[in-house]
C-alpha positions in Angstrom: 96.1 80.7 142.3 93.2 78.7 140.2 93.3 78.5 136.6 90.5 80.4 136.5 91.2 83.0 138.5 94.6 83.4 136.5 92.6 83.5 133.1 90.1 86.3 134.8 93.1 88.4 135.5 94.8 87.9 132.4 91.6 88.7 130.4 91.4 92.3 132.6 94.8 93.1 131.2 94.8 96.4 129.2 96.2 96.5 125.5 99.3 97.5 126.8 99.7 95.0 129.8 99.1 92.6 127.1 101.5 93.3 124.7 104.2 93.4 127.7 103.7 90.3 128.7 103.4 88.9 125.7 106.6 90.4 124.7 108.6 88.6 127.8 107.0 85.6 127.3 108.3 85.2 123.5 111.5 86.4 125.0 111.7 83.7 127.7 110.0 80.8 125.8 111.2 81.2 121.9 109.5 77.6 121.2 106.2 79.8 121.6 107.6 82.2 118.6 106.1 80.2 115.7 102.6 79.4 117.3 102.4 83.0 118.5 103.4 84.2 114.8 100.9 81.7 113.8 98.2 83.3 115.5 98.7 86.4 114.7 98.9 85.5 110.7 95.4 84.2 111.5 94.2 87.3 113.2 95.8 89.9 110.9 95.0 87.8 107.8 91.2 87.4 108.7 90.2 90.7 106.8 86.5 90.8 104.7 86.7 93.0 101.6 82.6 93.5 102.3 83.3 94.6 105.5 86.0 97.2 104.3 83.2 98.4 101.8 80.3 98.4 104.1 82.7 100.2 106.6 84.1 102.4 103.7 81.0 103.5 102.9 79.3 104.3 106.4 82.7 106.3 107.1 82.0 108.4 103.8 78.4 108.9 104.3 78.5 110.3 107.3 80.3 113.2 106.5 78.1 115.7 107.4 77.8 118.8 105.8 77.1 121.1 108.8 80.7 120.0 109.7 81.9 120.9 106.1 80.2 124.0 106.9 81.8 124.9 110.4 85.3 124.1 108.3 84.9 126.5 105.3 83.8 130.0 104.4 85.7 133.0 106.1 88.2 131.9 108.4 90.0 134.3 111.3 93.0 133.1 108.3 91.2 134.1 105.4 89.1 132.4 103.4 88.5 128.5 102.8 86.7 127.3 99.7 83.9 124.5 100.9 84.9 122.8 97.7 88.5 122.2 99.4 87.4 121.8 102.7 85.1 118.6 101.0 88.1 117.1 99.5 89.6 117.3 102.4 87.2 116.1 104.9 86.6 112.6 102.2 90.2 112.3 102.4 90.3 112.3 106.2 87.7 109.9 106.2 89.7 107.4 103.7 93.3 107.9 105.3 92.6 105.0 107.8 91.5 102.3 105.0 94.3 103.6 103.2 96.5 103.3 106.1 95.7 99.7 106.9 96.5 98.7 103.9 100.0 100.4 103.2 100.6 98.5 106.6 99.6 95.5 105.4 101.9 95.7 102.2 104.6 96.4 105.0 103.6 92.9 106.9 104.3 91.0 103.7 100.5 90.5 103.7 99.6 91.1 100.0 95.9 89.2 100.4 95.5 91.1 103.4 96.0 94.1 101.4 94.7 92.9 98.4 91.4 92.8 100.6 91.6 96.2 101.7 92.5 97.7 98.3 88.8 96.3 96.6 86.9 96.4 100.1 87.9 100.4 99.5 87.4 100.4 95.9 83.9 99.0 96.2 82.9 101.2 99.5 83.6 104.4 97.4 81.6 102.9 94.5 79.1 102.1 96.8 79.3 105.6 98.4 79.2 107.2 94.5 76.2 105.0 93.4 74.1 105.4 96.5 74.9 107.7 99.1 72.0 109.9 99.6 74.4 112.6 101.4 74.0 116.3 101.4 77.6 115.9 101.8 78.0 114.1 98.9 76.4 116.5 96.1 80.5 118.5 97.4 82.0 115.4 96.4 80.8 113.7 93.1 83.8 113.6 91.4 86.0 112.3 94.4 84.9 108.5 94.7 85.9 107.8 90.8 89.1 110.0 91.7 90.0 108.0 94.4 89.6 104.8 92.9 93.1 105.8 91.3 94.7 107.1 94.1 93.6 103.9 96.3 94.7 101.7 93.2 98.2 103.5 92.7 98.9 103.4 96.4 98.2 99.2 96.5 101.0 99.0 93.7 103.2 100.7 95.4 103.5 97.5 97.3 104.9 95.1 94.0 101.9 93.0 94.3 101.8 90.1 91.7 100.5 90.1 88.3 97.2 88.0 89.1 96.6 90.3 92.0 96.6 93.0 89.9 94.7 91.5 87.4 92.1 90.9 90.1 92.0 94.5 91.2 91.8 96.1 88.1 88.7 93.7 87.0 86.8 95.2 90.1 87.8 98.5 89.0 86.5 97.7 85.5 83.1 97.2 87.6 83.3 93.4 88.0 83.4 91.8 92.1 85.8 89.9 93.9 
């Protein structure tokens, strides 16, 4: 088969397909184990706090309060108070940021989730300061609140004392 034709079919391979072969061929060629570990330090390591914010921030203000809406009021349970059901939904929307970052702190990637940790800080400032929202009038305490919880959660991780000099100073309201 041409090289080309091998690369087609290796490019059509689903995420799983991928991750098999890959698999048996770090199993059958450990020599390839550091490149391959290389790579993927690059990959994984290549994270944008902007990015994080901008995509922080379009995740928040999008909440949509018609969905708030269908979520709270009288329930076939009971009752709901909007005001919870708020919370909740901006908490929904921040689990994945959050997420990525606790597994970041898991990789050993502290810049990596050093990144994450102000690209989320600065989205929800960015969301508090200028989100335009319906949804947001439900929410106007949350983003400050958060900033805590999303701060507390990165030390979880022991990160180093210039890294959390660093954080706090964007807390403070400076950027990184």
């Amino acid at each position: 088969m041409s090289r080309p034709k091998m690369k087609s079919f290796l490019q059509g391979l689903n995420a799983d397909e991928a991750s098999q072969v890959l698999r048996v061929l770090l199993e059958d060629s450990p020599d390839l184990l550091k490149k391959a570990y290389e790579i993927a330090i690059k990959v994984v390591g290549d994270v944008d706090a902007e990015k994080i914010s901008n995509d922080v921030f379009c995740e928040l203000d999008s909440l949509d309060v018609d969905v708030l809406s269908g979520r709270s009021g009288r329930t076939r349970y009971g009752y709901v108070d909007p005001a919870d059901a708020s919370w909740e939904m901006f908490e929904e929307a921040l689990d994945p940021f959050i997420h990525e970052m606790k597994k970041n702190q898991q990789r050993a990637q502290p810049a990596v989730a050093k990144a994450y940790c102000i690209g989320i800080i600065n989205g929800l400032r960015a969301y508090e300061e200028g989100s335009r929202s319906e949804f947001a009038d439900w929410v106007t305490d949350a983003p400050g609140e958060y900033i805590d919880t999303v701060v507390e959660e990165w030390k979880k991780g022991d990160p180093s004392g210039a890294d959390i000099a660093d954080v706090m100073s964007v807390v403070k309201g400076g950027k990184a």
